[in-house]
DSSP file (Angstrom, degrees, kcal/mol; ACC not computed):
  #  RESIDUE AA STRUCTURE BP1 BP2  ACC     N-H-->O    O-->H-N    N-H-->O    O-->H-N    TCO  KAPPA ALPHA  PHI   PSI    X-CA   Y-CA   Z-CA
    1    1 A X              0   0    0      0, 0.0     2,-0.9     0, 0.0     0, 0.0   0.000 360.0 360.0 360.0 124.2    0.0    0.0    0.0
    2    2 A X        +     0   0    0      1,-0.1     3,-0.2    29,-0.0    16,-0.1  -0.526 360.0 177.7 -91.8 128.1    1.3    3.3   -1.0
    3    3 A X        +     0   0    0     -2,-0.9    15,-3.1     1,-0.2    16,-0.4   0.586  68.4  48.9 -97.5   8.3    1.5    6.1    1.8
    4    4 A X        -     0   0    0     13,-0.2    13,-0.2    14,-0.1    -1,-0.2  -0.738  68.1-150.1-151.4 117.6    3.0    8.8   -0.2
    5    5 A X        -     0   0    0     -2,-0.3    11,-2.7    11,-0.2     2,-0.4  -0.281  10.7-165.4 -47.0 140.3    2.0   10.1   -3.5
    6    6 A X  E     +A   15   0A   0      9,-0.3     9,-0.2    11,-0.0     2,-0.2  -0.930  20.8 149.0-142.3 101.8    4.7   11.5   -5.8
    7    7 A X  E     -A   14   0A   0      7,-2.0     7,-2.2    -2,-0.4     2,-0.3  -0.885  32.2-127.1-144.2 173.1    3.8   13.7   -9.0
    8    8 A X  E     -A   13   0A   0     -2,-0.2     2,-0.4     5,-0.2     5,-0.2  -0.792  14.4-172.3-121.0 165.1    5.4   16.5  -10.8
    9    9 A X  E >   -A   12   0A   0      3,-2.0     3,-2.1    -2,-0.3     2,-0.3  -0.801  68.1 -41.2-159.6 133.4    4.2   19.8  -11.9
   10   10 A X  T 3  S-     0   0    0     -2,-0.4    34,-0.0     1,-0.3    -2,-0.0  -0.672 123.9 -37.3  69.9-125.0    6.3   22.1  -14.2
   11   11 A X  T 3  S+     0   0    0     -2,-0.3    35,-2.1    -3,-0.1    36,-1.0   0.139 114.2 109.8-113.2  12.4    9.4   21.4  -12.6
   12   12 A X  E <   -Ab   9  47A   0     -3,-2.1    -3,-2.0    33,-0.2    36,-0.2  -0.837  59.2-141.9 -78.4 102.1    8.3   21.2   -9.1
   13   13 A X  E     -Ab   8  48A   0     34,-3.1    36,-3.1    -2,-0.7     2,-0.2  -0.538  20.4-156.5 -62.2 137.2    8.4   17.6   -7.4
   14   14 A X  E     -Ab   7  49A   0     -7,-2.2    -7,-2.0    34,-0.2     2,-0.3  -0.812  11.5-171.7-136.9 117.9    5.2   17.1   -4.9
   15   15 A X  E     -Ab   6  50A   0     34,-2.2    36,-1.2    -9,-0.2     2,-0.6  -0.452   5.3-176.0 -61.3 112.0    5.4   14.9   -2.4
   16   16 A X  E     - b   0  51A   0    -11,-2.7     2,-0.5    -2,-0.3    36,-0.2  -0.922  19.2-140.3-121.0 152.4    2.1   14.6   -0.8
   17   17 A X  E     - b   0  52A   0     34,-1.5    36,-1.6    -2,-0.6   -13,-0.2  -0.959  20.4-176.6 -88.8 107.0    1.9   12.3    2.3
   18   18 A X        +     0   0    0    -15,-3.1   -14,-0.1    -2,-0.5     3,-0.1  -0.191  48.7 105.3-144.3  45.4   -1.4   10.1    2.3
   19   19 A X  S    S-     0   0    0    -16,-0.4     3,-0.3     1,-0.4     2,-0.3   0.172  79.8-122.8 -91.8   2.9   -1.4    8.4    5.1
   20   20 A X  S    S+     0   0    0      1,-0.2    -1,-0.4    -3,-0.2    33,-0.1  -0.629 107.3   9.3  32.7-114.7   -4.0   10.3    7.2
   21   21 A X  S    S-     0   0    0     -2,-0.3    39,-1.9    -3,-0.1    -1,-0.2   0.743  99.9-144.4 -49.0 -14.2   -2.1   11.4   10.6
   22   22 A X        -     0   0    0     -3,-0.3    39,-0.5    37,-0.2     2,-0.4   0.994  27.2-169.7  42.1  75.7    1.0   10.1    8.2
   23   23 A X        -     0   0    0     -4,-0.3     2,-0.5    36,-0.1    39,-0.2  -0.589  21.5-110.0-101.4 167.1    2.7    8.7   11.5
   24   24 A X        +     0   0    0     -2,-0.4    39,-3.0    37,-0.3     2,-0.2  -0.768  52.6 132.8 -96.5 120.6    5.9    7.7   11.1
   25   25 A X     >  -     0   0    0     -2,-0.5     4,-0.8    37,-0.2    37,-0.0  -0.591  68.7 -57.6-136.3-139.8    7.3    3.8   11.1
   26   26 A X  H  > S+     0   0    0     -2,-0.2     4,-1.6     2,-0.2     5,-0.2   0.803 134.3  34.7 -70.9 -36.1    9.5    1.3    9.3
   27   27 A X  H  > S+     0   0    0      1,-0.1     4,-3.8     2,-0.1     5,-0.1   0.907 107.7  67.3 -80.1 -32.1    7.4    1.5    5.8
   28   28 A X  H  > S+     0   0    0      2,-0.2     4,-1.6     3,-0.1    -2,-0.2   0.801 114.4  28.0 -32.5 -49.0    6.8    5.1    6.4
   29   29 A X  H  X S+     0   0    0     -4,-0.8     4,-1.1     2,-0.2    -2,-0.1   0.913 116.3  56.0 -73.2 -44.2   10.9    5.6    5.9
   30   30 A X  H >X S+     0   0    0     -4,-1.6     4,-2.8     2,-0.2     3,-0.7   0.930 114.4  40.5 -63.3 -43.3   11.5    2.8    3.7
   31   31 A X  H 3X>S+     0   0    0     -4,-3.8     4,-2.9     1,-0.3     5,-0.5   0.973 120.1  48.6 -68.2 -46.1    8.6    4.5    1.1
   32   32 A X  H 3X5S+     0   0    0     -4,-1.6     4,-0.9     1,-0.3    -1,-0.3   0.728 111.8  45.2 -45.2 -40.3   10.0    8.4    1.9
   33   33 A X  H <X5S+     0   0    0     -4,-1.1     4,-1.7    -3,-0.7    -1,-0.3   0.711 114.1  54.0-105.4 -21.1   13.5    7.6    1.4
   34   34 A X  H  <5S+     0   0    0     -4,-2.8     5,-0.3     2,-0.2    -2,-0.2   0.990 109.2  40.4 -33.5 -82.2   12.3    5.8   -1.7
   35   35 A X  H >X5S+     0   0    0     -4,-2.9     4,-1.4     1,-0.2     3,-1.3   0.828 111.0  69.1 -62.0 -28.5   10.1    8.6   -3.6
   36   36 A X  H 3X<S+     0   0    0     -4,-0.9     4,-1.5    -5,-0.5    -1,-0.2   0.968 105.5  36.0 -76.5 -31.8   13.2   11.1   -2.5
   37   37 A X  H 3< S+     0   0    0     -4,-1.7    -1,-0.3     1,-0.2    -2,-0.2   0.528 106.2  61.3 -92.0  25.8   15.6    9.5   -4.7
   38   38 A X  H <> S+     0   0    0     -3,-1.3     4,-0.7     2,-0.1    -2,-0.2   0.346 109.2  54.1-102.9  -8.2   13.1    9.0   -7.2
   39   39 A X  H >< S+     0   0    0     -4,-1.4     3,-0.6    -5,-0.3     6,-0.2   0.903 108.1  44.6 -73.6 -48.0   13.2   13.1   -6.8
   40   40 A X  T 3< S+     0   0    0     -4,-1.5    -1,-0.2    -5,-0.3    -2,-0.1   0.454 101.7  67.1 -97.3  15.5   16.5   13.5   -7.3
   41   41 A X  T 34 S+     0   0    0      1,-0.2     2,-0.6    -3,-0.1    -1,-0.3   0.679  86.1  86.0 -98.8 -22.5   16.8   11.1  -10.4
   42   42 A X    X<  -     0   0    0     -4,-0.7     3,-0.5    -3,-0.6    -1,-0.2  -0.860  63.7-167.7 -94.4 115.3   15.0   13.3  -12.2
   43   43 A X  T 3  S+     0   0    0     -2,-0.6    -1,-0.1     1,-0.3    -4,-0.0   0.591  83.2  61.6 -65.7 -31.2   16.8   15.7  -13.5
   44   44 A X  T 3  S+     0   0    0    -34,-0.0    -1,-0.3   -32,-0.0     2,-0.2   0.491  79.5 106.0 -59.2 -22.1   14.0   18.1  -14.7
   45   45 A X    <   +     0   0    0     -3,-0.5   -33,-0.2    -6,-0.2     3,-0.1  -0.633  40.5 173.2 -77.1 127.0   12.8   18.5  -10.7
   46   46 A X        +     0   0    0    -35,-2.1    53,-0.4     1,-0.3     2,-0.3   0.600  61.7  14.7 -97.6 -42.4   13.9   22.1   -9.6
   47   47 A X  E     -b   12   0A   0    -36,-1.0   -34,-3.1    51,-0.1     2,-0.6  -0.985  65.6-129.4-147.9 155.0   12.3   22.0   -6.3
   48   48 A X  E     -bc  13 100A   0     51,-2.3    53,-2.4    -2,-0.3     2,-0.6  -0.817  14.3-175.9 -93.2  89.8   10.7   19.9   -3.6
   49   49 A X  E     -bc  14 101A   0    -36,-3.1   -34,-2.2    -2,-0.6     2,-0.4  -0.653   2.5-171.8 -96.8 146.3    7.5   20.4   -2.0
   50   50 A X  E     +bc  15 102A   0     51,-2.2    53,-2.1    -2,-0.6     2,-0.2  -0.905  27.5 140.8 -93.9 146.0    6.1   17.9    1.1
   51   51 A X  E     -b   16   0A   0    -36,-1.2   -34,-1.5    -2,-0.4     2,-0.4  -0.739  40.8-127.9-154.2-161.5    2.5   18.6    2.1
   52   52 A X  E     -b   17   0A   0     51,-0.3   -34,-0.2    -2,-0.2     6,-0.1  -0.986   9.4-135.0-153.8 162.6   -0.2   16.0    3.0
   53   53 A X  S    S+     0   0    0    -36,-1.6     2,-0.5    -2,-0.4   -35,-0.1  -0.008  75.6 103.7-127.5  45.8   -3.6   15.5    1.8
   54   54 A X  S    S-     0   0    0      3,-0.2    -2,-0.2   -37,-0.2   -37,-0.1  -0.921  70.4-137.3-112.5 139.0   -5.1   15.0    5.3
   55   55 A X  S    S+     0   0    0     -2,-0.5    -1,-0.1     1,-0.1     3,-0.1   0.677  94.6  32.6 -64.8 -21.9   -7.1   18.3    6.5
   56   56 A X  S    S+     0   0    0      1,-0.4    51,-3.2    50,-0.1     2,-0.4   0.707 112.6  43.3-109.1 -38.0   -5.6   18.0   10.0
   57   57 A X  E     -d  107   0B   0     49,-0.4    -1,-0.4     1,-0.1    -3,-0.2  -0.989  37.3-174.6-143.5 167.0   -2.6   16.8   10.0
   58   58 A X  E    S-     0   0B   0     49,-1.4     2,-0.3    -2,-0.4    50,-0.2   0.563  81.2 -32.2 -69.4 -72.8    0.7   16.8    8.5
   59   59 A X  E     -d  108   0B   0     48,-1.0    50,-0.9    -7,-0.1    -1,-0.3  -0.814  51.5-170.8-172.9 112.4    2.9   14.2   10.1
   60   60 A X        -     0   0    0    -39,-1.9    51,-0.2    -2,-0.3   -37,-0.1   0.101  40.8-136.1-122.5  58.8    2.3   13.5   13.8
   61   61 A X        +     0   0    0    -39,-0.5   -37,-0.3    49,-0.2    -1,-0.2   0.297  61.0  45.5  36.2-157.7    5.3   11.4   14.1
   62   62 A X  S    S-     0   0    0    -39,-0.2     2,-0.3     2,-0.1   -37,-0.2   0.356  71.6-122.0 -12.2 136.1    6.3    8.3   15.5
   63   63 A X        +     0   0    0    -39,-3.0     4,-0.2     1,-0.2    -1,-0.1  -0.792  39.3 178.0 -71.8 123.4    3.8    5.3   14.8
   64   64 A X  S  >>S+     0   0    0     -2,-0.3     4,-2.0     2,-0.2     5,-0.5   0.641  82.1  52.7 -97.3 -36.8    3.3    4.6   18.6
   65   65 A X  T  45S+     0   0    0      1,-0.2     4,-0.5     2,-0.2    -3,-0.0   0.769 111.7  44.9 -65.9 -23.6    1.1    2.2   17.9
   66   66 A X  T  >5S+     0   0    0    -42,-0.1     4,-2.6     2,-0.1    -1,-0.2   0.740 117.1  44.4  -4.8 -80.5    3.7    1.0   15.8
   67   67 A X  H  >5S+     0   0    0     -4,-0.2     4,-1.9     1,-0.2    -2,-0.2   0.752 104.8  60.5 -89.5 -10.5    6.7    1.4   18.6
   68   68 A X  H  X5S+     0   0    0     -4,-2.0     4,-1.7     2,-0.2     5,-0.3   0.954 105.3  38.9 -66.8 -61.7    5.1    0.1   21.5
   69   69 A X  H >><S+     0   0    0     -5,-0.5     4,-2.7    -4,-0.5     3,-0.6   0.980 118.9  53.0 -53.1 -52.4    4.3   -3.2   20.9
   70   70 A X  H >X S+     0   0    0     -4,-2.6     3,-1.7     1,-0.3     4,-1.0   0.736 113.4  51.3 -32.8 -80.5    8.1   -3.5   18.8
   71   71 A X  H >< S+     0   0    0     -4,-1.9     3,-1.2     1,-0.3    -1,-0.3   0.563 111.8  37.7 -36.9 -58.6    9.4   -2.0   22.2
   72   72 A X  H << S+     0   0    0     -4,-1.7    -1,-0.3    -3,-0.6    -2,-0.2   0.725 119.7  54.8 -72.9 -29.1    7.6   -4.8   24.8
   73   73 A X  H << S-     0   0    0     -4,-2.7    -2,-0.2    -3,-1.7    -1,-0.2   0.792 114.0-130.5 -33.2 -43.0    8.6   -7.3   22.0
   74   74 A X    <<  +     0   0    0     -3,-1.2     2,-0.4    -4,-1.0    -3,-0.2   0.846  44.9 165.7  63.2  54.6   12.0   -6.0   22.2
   75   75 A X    >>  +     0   0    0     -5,-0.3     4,-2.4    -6,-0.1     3,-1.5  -0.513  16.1 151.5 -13.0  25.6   12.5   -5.4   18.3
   76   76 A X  T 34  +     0   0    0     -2,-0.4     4,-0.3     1,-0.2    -1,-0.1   0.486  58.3  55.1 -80.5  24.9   15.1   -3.7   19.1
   77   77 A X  T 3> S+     0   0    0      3,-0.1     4,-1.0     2,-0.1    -1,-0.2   0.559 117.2  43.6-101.9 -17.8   17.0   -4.3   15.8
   78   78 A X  H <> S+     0   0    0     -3,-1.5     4,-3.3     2,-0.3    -2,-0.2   0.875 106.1  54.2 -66.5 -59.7   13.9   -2.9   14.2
   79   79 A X  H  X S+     0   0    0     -4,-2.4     4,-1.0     1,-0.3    -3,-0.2   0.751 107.6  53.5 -75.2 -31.1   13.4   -0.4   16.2
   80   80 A X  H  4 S+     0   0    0     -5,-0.4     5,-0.3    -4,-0.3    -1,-0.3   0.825 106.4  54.4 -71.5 -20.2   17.2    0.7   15.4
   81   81 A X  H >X S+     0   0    0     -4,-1.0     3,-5.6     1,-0.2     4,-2.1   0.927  99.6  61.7 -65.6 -83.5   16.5    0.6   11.8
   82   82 A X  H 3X S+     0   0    0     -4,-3.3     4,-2.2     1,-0.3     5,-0.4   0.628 112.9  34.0 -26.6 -42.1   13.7    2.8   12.1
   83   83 A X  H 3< S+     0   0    0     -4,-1.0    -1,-0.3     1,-0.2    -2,-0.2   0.415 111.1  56.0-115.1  28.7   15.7    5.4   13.3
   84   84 A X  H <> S+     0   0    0     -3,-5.6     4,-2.6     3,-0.1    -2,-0.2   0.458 115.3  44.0-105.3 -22.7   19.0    5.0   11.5
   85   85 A X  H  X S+     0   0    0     -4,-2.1     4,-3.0    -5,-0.3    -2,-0.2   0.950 113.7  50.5 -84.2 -34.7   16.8    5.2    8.0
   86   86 A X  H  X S+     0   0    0     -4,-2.2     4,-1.3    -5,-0.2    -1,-0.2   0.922 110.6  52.3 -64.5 -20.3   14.6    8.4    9.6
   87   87 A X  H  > S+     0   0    0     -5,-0.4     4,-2.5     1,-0.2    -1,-0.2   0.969 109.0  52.1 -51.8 -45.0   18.3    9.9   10.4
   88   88 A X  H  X S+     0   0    0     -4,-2.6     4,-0.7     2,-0.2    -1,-0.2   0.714 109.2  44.8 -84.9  -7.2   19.0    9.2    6.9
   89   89 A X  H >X S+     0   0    0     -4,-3.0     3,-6.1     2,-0.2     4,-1.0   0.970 111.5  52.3 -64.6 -77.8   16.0   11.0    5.6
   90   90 A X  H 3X S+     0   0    0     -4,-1.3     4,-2.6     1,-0.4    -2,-0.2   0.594 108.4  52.7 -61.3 -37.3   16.5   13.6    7.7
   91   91 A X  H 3X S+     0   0    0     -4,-2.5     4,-1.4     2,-0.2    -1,-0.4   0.806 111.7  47.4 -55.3 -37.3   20.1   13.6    6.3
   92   92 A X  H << S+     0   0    0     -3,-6.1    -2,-0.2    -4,-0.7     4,-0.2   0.955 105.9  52.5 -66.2 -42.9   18.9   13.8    2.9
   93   93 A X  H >< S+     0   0    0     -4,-1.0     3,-1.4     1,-0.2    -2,-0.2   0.923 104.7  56.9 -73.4 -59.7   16.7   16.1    3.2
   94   94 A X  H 3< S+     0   0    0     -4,-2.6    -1,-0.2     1,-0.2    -2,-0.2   0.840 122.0  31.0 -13.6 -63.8   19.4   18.4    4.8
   95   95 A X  T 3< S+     0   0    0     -4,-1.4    -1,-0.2    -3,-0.1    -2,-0.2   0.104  79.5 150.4 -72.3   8.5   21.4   17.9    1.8
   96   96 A X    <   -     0   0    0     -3,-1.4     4,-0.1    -4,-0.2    -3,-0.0  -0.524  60.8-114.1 -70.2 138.1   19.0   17.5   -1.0
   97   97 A X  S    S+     0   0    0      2,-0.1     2,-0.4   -57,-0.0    -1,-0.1   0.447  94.2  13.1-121.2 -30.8   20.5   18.7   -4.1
   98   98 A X  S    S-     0   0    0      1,-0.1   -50,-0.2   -50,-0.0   -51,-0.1  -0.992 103.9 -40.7-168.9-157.9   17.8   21.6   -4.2
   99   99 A X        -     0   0    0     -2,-0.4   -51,-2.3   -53,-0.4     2,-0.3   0.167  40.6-155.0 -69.3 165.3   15.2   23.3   -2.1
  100  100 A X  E     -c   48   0A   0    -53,-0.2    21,-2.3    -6,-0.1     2,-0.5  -0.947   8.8-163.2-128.8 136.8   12.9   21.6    0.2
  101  101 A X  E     -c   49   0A   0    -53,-2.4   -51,-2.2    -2,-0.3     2,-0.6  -0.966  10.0-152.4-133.9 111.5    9.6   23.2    1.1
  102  102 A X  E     -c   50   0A   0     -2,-0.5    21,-3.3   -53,-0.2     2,-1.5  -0.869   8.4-162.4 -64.9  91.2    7.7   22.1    3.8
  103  103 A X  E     -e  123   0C   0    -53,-2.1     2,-0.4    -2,-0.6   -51,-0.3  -0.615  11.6-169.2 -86.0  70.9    3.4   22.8    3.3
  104  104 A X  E     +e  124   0C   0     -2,-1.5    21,-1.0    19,-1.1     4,-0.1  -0.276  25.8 154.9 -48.1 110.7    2.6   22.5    6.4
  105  105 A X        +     0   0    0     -2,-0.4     2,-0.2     2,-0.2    -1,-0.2   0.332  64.6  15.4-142.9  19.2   -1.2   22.4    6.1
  106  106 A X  S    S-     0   0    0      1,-0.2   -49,-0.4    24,-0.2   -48,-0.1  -0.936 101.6 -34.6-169.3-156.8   -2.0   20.4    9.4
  107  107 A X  E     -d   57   0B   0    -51,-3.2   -49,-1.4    -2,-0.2   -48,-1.0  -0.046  46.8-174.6 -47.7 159.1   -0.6   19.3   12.9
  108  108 A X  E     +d   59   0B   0     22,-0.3    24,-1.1   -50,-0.2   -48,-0.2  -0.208   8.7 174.2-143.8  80.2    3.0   18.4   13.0
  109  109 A X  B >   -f  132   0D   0    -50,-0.9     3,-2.8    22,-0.2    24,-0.2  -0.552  50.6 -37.2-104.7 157.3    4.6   16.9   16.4
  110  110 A X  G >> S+     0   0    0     22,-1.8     3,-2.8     1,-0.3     4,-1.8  -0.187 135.7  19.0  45.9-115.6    7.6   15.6   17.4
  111  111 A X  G 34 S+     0   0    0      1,-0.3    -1,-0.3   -51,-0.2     4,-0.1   0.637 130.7  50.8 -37.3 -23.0    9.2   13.5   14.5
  112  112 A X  G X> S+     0   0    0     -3,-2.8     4,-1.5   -53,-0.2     3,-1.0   0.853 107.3  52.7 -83.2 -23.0    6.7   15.4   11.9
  113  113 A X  H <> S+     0   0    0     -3,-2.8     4,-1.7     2,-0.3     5,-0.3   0.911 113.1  43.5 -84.4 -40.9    7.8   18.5   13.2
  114  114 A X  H 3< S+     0   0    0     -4,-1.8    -1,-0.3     1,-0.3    -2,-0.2   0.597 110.1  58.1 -71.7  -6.7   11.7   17.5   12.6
  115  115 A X  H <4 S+     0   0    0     -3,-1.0     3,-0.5    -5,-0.3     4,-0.3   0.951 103.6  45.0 -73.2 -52.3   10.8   16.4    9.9
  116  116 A X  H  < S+     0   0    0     -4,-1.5     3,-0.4     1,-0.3    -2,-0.2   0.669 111.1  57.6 -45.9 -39.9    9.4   19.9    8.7
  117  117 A X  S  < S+     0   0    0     -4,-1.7    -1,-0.3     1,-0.2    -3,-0.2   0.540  93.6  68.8-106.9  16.3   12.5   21.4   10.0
  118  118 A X  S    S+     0   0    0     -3,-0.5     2,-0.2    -5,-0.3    -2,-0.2   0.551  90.2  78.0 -69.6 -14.7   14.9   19.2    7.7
  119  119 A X  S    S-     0   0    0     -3,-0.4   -18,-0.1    -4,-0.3   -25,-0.1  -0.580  88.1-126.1 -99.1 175.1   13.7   20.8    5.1
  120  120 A X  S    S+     0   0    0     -2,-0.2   -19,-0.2   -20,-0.2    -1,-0.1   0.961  92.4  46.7 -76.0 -53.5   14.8   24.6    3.8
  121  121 A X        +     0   0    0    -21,-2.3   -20,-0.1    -3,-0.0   -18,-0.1   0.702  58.1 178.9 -58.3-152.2   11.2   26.1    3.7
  122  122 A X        +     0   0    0    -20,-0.3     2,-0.4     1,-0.0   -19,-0.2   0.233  13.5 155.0 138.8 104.4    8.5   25.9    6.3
  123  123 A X  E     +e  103   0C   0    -21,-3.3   -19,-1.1    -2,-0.0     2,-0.4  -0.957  17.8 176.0-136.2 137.1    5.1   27.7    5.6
  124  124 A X  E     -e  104   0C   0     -2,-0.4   -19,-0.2   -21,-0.2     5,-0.1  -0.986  43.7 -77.8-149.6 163.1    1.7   26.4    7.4
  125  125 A X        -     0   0    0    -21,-1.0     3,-0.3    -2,-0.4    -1,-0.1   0.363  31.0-156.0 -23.1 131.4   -1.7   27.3    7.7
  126  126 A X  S    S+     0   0    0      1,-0.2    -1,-0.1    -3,-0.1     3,-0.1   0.784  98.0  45.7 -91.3 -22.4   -2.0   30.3   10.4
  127  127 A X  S    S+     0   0    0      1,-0.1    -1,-0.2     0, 0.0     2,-0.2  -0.293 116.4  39.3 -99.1  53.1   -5.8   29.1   11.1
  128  128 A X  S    S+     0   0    0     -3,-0.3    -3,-0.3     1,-0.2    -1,-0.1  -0.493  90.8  23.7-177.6 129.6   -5.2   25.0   11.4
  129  129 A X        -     0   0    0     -2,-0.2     2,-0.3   -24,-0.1    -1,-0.2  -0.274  63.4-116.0 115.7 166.6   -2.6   22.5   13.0
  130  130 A X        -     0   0    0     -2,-0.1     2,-0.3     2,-0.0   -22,-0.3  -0.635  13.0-137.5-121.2-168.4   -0.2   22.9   15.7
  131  131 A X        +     0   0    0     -2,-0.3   -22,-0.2   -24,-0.2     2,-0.2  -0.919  42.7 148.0-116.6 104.4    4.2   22.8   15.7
  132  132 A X  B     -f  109   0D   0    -24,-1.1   -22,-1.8    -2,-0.3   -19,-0.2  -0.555  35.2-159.6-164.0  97.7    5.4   21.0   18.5
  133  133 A X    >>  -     0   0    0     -2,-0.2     3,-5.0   -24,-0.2     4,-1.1  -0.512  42.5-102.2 -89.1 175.7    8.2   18.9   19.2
  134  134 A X  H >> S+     0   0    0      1,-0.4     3,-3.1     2,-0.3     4,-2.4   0.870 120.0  55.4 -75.2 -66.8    8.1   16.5   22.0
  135  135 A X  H 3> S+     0   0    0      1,-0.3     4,-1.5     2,-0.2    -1,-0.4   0.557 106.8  48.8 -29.7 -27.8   10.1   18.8   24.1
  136  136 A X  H <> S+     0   0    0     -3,-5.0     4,-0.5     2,-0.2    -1,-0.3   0.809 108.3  51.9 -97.0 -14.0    7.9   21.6   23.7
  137  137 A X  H <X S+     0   0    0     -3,-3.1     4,-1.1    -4,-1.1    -2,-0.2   0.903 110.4  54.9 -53.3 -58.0    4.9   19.5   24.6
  138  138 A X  H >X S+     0   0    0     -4,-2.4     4,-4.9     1,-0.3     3,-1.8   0.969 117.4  31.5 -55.6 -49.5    7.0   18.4   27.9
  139  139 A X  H 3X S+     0   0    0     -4,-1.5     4,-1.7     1,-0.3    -1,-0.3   0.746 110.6  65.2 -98.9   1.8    7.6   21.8   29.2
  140  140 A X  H 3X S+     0   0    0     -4,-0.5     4,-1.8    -3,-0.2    -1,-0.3   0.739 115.8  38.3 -63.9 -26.7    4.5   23.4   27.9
  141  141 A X  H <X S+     0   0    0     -3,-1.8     4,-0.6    -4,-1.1    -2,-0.2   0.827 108.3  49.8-120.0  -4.4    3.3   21.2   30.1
  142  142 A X  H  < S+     0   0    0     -4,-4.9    -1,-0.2    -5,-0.2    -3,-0.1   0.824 108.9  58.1 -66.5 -19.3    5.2   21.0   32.9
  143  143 A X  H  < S+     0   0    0     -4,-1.7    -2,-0.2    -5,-0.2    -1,-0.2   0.865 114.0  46.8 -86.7 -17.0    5.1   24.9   33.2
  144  144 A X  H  <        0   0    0     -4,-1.8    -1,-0.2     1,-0.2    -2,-0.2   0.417 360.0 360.0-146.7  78.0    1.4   24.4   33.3
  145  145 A X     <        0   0    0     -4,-0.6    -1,-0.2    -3,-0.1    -2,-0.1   0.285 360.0 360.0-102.7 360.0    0.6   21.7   35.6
């Protein structure tokens, strides 16, 4: 099943994510890190946009539903792949041979959010979605409990 769409227009690659929350796991990476060198193999692609074609969210990272059972399984060879191939998106994406545009156009926490700031660009919605990496969840909430 494919969870991220890939099409061009003009010279613009778009990536659309289509996953509904588009949470992040082991097929999640494998398919991302896929369609991004199928970006960059085509030579005609000038720029890169990501967006999703969920109304609400974006990316809201990790697949928990996903990393919890792996984790009380104790997957943990698994559980390191998963985040040595999302390193290496994030790495690509860092590097990507030309701009990267993040269309933010619904939530995006923790992993989506780092995901969103691997790329060059960043514009979302000012009326829908939040930003929020984990860390800002934690002390958002520790300052108010």
């Amino acid at each position: 099943m494919s969870i991220i769409s890939l099409t061009t227009q003009h010279n613009v690659a778009v990536l659309t994510l289509t996953n509904g929350e588009n949470r992040q796991n082991p097929h999640f990476a494998h398919q991302l890190k896929q369609a991004l060198a199928e970006v960059v193999e085509n030579q005609n692609h000038k720029a890169l946009v990501i967006t999703s074609n969920d109304d609400k969210c974006w990316s809201l990272g990790i697949d928990t539903d996903w990393l919890l059972p792996a984790m009380q399984a104790k997957k943990a060879d698994e559980i390191r792949g998963f985040m040595y191939d999302m390193d290496d998106v994030f790495k690509t994406l860092l590097l990507f041979p030309m701009p990267v545009i993040a269309a933010i156009n619904g939530h995006a926490f923790g992993n989506g959010a780092i995901l969103a700031c691997a790329c060059d660009f960043r514009f979302m919605r000012g009326d829908r979605g939040f930003f929020a990496s984990l860390k800002w969840i934690y002390q958002s909430h520790f300052y108010l409990a």
